[in-house]
Backbone as a printed PyTorch tensor [residue, N CA C, xyz], in Angstrom:
tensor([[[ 51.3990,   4.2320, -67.5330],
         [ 51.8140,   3.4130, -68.6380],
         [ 52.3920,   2.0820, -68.1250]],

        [[ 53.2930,   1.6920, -66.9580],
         [ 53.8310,   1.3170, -66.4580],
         [ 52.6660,   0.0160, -66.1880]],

        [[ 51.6030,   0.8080, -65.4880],
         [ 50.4150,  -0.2060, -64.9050],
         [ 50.1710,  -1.0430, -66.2770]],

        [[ 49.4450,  -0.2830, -67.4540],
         [ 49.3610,  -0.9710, -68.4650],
         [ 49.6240,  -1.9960, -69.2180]],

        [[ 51.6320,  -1.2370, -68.6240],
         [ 52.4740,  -2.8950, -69.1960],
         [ 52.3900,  -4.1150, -68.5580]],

        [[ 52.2990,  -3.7750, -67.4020],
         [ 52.5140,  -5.2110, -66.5700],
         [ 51.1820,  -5.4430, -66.2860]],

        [[ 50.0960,  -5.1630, -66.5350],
         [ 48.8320,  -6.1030, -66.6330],
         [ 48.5930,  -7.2040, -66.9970]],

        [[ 48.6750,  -7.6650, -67.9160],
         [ 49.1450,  -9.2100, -68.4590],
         [ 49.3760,  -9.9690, -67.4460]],

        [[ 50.8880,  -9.9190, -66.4890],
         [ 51.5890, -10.7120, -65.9510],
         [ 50.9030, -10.6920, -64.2760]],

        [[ 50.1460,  -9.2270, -63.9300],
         [ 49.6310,  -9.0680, -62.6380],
         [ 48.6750,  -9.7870, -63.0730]],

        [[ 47.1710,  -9.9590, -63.7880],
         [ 46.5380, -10.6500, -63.7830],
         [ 46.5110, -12.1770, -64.0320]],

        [[ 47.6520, -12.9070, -64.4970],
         [ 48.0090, -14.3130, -64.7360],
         [ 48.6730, -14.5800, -63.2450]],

        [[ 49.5600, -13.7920, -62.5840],
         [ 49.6170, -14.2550, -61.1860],
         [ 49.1570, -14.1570, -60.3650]],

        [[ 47.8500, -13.3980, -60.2630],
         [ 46.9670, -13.1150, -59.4140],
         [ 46.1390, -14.0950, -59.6980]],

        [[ 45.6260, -14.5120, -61.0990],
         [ 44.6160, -15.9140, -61.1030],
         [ 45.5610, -17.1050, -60.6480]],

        [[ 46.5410, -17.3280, -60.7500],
         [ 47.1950, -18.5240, -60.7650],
         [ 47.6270, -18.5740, -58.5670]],

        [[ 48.0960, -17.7510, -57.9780],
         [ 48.0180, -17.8330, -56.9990],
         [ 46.9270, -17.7550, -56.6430]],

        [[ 45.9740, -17.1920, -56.8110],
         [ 44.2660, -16.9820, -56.6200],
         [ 43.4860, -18.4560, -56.3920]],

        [[ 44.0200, -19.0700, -57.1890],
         [ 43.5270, -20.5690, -57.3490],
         [ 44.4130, -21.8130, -56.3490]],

        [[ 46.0200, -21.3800, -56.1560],
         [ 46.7580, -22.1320, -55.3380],
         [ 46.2570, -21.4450, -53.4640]],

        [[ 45.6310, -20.7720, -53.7450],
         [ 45.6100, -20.1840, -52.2180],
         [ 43.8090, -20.4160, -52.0280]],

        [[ 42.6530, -21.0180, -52.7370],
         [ 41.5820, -21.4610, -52.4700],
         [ 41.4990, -22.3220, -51.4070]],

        [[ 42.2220, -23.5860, -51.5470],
         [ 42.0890, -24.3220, -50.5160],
         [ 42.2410, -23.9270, -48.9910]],

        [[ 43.4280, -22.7760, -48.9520],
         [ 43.2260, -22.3110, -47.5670],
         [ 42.5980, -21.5010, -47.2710]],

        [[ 41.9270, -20.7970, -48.6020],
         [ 40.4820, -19.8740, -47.8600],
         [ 39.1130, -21.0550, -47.7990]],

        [[ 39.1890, -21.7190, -48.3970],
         [ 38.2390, -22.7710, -47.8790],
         [ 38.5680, -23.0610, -46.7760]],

        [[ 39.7910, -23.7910, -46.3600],
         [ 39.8980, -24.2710, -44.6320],
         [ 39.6580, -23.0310, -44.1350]],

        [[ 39.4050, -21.8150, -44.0380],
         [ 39.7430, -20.9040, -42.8700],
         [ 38.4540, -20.2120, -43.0570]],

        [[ 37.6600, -20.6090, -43.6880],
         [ 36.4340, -20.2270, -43.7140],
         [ 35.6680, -20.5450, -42.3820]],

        [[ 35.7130, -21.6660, -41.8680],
         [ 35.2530, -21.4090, -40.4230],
         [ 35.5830, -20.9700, -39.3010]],

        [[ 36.6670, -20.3230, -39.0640],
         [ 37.2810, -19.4980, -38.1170],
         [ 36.7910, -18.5120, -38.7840]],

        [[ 36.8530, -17.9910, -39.7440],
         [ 36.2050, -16.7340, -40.1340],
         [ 34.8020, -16.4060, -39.7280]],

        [[ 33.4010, -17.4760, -39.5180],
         [ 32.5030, -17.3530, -39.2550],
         [ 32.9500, -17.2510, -37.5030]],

        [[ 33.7440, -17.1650, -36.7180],
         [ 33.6770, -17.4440, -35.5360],
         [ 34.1010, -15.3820, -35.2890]],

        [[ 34.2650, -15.1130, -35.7660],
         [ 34.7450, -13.8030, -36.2350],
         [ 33.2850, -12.6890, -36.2360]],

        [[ 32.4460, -13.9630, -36.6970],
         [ 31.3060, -12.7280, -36.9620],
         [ 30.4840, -11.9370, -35.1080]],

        [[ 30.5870, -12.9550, -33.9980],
         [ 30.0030, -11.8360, -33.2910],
         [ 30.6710, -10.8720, -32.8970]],

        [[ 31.9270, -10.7800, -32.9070],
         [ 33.0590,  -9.8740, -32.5370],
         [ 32.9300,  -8.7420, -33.6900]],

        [[ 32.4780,  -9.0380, -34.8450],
         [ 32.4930,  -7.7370, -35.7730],
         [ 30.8670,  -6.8880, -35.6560]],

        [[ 29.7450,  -7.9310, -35.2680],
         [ 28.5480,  -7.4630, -34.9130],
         [ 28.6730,  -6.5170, -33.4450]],

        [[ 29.6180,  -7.3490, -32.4430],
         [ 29.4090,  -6.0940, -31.7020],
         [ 30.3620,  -4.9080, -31.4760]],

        [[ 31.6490,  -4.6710, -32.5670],
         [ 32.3370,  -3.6680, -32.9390],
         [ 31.1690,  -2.4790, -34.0790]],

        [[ 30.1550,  -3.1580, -34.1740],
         [ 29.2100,  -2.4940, -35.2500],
         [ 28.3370,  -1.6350, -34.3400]],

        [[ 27.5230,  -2.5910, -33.3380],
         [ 26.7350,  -1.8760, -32.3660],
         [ 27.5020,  -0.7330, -30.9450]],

        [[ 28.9340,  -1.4970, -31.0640],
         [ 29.2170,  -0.0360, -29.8400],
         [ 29.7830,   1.0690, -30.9030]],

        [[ 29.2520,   1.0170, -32.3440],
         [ 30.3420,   2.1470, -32.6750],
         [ 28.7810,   3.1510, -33.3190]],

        [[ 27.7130,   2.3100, -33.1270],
         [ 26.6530,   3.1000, -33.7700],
         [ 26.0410,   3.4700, -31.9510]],

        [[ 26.4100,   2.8650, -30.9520],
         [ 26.0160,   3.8130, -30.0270],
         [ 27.3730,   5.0410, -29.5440]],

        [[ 28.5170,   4.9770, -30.0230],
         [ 29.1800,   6.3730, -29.7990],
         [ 28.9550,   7.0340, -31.1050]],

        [[ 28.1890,   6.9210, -32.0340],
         [ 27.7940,   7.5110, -33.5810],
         [ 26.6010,   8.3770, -32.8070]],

        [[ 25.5310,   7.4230, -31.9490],
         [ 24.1910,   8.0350, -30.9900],
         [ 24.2930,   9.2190, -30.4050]],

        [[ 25.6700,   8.6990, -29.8540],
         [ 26.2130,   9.3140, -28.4960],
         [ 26.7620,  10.4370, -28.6830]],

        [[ 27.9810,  10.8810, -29.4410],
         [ 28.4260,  12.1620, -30.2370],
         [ 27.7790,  12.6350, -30.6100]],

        [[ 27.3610,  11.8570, -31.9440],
         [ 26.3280,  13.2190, -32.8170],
         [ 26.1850,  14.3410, -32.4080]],

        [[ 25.1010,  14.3470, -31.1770],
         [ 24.9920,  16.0580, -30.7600],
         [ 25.8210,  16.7000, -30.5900]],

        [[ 26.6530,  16.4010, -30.3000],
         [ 27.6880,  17.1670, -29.4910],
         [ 28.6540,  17.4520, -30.7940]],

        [[ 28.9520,  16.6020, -32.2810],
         [ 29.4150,  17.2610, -33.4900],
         [ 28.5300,  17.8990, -33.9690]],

        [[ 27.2530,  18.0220, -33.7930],
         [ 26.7410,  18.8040, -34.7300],
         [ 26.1900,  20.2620, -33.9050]],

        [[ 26.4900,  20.2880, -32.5280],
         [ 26.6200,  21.6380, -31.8260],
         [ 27.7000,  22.2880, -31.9880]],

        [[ 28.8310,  21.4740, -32.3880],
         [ 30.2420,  21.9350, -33.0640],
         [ 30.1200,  22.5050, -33.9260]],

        [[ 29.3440,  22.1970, -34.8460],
         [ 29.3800,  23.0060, -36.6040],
         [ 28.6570,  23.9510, -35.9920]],

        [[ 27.4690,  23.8960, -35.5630],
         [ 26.3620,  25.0130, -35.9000],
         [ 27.1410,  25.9870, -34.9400]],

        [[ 27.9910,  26.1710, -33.6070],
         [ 28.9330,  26.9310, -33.3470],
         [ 29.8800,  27.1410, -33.7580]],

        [[ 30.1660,  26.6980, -34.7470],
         [ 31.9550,  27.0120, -36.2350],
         [ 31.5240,  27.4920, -37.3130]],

        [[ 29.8820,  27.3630, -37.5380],
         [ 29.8190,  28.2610, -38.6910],
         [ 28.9440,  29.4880, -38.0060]],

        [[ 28.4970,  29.7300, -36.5390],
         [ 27.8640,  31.2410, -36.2600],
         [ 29.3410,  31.8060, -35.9000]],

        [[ 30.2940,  31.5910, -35.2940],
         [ 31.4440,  32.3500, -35.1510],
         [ 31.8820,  32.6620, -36.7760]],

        [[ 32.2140,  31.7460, -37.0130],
         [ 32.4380,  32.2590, -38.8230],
         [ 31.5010,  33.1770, -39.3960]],

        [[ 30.1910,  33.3850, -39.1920],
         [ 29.2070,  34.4570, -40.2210],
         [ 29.9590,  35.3970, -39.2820]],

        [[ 29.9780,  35.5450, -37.8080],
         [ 30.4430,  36.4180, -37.0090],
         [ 31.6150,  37.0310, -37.5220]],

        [[ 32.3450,  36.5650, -37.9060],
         [ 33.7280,  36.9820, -38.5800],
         [ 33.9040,  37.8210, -39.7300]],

        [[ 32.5600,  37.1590, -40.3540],
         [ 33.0630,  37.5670, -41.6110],
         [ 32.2860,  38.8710, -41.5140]],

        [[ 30.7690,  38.7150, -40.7470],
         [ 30.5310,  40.4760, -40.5420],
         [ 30.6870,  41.6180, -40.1590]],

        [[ 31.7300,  40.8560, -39.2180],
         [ 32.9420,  41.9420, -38.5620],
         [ 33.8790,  42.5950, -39.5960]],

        [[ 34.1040,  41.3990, -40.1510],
         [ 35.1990,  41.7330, -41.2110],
         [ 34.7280,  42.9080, -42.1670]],

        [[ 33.3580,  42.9630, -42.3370],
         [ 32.5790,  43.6110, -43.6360],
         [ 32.4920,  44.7620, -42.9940]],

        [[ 32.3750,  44.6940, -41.7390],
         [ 31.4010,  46.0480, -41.2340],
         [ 32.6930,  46.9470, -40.7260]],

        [[ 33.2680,  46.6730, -40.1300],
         [ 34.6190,  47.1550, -39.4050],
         [ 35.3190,  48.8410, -40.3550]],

        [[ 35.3250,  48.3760, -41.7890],
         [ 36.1750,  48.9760, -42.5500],
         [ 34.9630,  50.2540, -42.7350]],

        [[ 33.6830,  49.7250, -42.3410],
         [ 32.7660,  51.1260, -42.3170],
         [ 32.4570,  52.2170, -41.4460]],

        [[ 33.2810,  51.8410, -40.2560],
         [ 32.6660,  52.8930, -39.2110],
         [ 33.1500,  53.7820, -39.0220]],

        [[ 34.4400,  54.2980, -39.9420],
         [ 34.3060,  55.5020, -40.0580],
         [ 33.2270,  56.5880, -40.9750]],

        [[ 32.9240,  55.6070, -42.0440],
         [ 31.5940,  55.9800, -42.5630],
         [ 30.1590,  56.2360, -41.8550]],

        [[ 30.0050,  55.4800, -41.0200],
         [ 28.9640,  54.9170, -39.9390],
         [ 28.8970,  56.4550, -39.0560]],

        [[ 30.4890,  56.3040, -38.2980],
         [ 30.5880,  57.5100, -37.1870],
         [ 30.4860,  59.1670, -38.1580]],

        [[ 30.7400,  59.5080, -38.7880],
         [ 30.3380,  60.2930, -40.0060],
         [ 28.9390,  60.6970, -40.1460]],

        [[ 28.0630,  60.1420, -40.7640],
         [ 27.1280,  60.2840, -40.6600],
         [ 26.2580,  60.3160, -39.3840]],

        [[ 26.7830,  59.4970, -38.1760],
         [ 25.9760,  59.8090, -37.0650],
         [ 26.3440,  61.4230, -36.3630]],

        [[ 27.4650,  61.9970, -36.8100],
         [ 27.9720,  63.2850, -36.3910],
         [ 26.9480,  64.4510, -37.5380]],

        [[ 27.0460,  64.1400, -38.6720],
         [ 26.1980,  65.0870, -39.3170],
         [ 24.5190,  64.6840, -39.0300]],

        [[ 23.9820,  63.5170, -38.0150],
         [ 22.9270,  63.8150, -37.9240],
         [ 22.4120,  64.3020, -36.4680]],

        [[ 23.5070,  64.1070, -35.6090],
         [ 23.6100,  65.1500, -34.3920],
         [ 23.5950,  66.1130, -34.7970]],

        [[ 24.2650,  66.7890, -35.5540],
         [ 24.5130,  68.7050, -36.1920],
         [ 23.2850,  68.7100, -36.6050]],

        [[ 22.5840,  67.7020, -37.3570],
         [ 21.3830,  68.3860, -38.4270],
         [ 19.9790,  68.3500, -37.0240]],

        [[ 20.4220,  67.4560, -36.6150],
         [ 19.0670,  67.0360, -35.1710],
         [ 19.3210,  68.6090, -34.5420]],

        [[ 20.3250,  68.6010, -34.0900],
         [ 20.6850,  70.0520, -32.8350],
         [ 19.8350,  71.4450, -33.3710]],

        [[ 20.9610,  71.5920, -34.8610],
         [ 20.3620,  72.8150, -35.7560],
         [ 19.1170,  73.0770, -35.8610]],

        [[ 17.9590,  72.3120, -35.7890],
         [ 16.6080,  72.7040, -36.5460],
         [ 15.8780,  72.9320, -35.1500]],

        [[ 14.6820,  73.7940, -35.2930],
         [ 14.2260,  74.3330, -34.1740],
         [ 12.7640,  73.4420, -33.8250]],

        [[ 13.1380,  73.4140, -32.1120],
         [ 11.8850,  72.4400, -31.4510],
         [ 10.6630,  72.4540, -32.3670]],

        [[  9.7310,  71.4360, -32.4060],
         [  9.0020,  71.1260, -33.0970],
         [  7.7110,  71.2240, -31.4550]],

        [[  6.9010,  72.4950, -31.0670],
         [  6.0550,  72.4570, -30.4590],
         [  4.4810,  72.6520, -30.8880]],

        [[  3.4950,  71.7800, -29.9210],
         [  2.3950,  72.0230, -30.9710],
         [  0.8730,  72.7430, -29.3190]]])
């Protein structure tokens, strides 16, 4: 609400200094062009460590999310093996019990 109120007065001093402060963005407009190869080559060494990483972030994920499925199937499976060991005991008993199969 606050913003609302004082809109009026932010936008009348923002045009009115906006307009007293032209002339020195006009003068400083050419030091600003002197600016540009220094930002061209902050552009090119940051797209060759963008080159350069990459692999090495994206061998990060694809190893943060196989430990993670890892986790979580541990997590799933874990709470079963007493179920698991169970059934492998009644199929030792049922394997043992039944008689050789000779032909």
């Amino acid at each position: 609400m606050f913003f609302l109120l004082t809109l009026p007065f932010r936008i009348f001093f923002g045009l009115l200094f906006g307009l007293l402060m032209l002339p020195l963005a006009i003068l400083a407009a050419p030091f600003a062009l002197l600016l540009l190869p220094f930002l061209l080559l902050k552009f090119v060494i940051r797209a060759a460590v963008f080159v350069f990483v990459l692999p090495f972030v994206l061998l990060a994920v694809v190893l943060a999310v196989g430990a993670a499925a890892l986790a979580v199937g541990l997590a799933l499976f874990i709470p079963l093996l007493p179920f698991v060991a169970i059934a492998f005991v009644i199929w030792v008993i049922m394997r043992a019990s039944q008689p050789a199969v000779t032909f």
